[in-house]
C-alpha positions as MATLAB code, in Angstrom:
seq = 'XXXXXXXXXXXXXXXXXXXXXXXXXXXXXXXXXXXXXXXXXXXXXXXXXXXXXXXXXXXXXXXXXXXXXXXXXXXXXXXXXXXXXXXXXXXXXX';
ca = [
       0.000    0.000    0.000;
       0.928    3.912   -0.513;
      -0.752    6.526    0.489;
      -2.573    8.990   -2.317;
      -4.424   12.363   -1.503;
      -8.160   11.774   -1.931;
      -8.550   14.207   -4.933;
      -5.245   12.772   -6.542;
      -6.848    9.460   -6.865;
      -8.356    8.480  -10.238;
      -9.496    5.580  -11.637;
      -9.757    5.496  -15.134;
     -11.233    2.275  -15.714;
     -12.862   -0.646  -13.441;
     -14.687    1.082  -11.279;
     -18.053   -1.516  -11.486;
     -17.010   -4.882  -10.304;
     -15.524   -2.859   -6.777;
     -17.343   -3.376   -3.690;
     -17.520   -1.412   -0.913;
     -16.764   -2.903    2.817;
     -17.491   -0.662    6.072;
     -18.102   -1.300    8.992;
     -18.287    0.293   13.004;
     -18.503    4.171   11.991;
     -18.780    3.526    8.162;
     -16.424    5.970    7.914;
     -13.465    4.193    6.653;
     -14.299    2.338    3.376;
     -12.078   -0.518    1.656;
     -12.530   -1.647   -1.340;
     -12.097   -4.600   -3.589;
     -12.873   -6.761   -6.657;
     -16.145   -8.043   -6.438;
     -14.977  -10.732   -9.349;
     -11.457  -11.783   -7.776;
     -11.582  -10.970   -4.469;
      -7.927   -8.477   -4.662;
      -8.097   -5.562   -1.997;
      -7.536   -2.388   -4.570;
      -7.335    0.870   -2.046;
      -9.148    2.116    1.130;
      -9.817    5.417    2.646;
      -8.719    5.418    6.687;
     -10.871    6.833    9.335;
      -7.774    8.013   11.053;
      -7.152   10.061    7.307;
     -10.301   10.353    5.486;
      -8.594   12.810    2.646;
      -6.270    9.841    1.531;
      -6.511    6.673    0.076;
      -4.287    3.844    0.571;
      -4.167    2.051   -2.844;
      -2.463   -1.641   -3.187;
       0.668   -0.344   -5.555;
       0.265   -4.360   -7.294;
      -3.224   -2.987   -8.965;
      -1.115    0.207  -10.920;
      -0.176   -0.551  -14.544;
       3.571    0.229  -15.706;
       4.373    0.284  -11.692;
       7.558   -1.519  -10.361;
       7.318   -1.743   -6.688;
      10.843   -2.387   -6.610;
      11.635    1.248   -7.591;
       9.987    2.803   -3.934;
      11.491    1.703   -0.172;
       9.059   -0.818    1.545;
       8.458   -1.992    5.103;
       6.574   -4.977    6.177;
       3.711   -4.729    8.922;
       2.590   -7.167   10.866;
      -1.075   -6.668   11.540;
      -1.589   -8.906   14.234;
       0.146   -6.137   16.575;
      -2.066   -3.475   15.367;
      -4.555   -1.877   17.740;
      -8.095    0.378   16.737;
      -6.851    2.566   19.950;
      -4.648    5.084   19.478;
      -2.921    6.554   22.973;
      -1.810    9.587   20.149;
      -4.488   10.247   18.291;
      -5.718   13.760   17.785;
      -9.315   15.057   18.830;
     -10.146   15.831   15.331;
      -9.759   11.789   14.389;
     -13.069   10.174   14.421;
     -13.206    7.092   15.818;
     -11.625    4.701   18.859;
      -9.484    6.965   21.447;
      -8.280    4.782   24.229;
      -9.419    1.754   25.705;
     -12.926    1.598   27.401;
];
């Protein structure tokens, strides 16, 4: 994934077979192939003016030419202790 500014994000082409998954606030939306299943981009709750688009859906793009970093989701936590006010969405623990 990379990050994209919501109103740099275009796509040209393929827009019907994506579905739309939400879920708690419905604010964050992710989206993928409704024919073969591939998770294409999202849009955070944390960040709802960018996208975070899978770079293996771009034509002519070879993820070898940007740095990478693995995450390992299982770690990940909906609570933020540093989130700011403005950020909809899970603050601390409760």
């Amino acid at each position: 994934m990379t990050k994209v500014r919501e109103n740099a994000l275009t796509v040209p082409s393929g827009e019907d077979p994506l579905s739309v998954y939400k879920w708690n606030t419905h604010r964050a939306k992710h989206l993928f192939c409704s024919r073969c299943g591939i998770y294409t981009f999202h849009r955070e709750r944390a960040v709802p003016d960018q996208s975070g688009v899978n770079v293996f859906c771009l034509e002519n793009f070879d993820p070898a030419s940007v740095p990478m970093r693995a995450t390992e989701g299982i770690e990940m936590s909906v609570v933020d202790p540093n989130a700011r006010c403005q950020w909809a969405g899970p603050q601390e623990a409760g």
